[in-house]
N, C-alpha and C positions, 0 to 999 in steps of 0.2 A: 232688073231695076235695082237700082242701090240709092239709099241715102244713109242721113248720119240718125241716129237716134238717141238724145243723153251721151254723145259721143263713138257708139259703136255703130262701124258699119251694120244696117239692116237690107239683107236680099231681099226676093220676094220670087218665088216659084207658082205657077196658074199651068194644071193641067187639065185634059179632058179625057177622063177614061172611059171605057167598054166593059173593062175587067179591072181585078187588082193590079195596082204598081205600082211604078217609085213615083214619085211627086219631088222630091230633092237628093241628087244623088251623095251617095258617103263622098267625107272629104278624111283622105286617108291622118290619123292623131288628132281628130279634133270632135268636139261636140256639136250638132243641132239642136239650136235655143229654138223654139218656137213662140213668137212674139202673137201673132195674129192669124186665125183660121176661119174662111170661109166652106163652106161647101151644098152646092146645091147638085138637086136629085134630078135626072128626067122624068123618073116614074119614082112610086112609093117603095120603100127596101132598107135595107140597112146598109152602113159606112162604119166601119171602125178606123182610127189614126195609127201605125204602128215604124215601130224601128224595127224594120223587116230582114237585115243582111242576117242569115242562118234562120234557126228557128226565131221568130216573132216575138217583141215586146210590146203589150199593146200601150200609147198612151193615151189616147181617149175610148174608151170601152163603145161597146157598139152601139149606134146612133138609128134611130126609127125616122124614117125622115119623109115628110108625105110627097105626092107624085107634086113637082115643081114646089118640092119645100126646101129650105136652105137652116141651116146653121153658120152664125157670126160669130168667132167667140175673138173675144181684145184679152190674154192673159197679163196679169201683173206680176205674176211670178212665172217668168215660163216654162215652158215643156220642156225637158231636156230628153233628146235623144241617147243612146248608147254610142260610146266611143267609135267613131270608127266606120259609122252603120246610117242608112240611107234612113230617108223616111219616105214612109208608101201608106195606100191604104190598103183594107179592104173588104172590099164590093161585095155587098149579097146581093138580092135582087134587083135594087136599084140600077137603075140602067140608062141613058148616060148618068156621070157622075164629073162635074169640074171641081175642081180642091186649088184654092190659093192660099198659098203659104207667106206669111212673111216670116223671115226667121234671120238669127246671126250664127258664126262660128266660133268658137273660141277653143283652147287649150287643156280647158280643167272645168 
C-alpha cells in the first residue's frame, strides 16, 4: 500500500511472525525512514525493532508487551534505518507477533 505523505511516497509493510525477521526488506543505496509502528503480541514477551542485515542495530530497544498487548507509536522525526539494510524484529517470548510498518525510502 502506497500513498503520498507531505509529498513523499509512504509504503506500509504488516507481518505476522513466530520468530524473528524481516518486516521490510533492504532496498539496495537507500534508507528506511520509519514513519509509523504498530505491533501487537499473542502472548506476554518481549519485541525489539532492528536493522538487522549483518550484526543488528537496534532502533526501538526492547519492548515488554503483555499477552494481546500492542504498541502504536506515529514518529515526528522518524526512525532511520542503516544504509542499505532491512528492517526486522526481534522476538523474545512473545509468540505470535504482527508488526506494521509504515515507512518511505530515500537516498541520504
Amino acid at each position: 500500500m502506497a500513498n503520498l505523505r507531505q509529498g513523499i511516497q509512504t509504503l506500509s509493510a504488516t507481518v505476522k511472525l513466530t520468530s524473528s525477521g524481516e518486516v521490510v526488506a533492504a532496498v539496495s543505496g537507500q534508507y528506511i525512514y520509519i514513519t509509523d509502528l504498530i505491533i501487537s503480541a499473542g502472548t506476554a514477551g518481549t519485541v525489539k525493532v532492528v536493522s538487522k542485515t549483518g550484526t543488528p542495530t537496534t532502533l526501538v530497544e526492547e519492548l515488554n508487551l503483555a499477552a494481546n498487548g500492542n504498541l502504536v507509536s506515529n514518529y515526528v522525526t522518524p526512525l532511520k534505518g542503516l544504509k542499505g539494510e532491512n528492517i526486522g524484529v526481534v522476538i523474545g517470548t512473545s509468540n505470535p507477533v504482527t508488526v506494521q510498518i509504515s515507512y518511505y525510502l530515500a537516498a541520504h
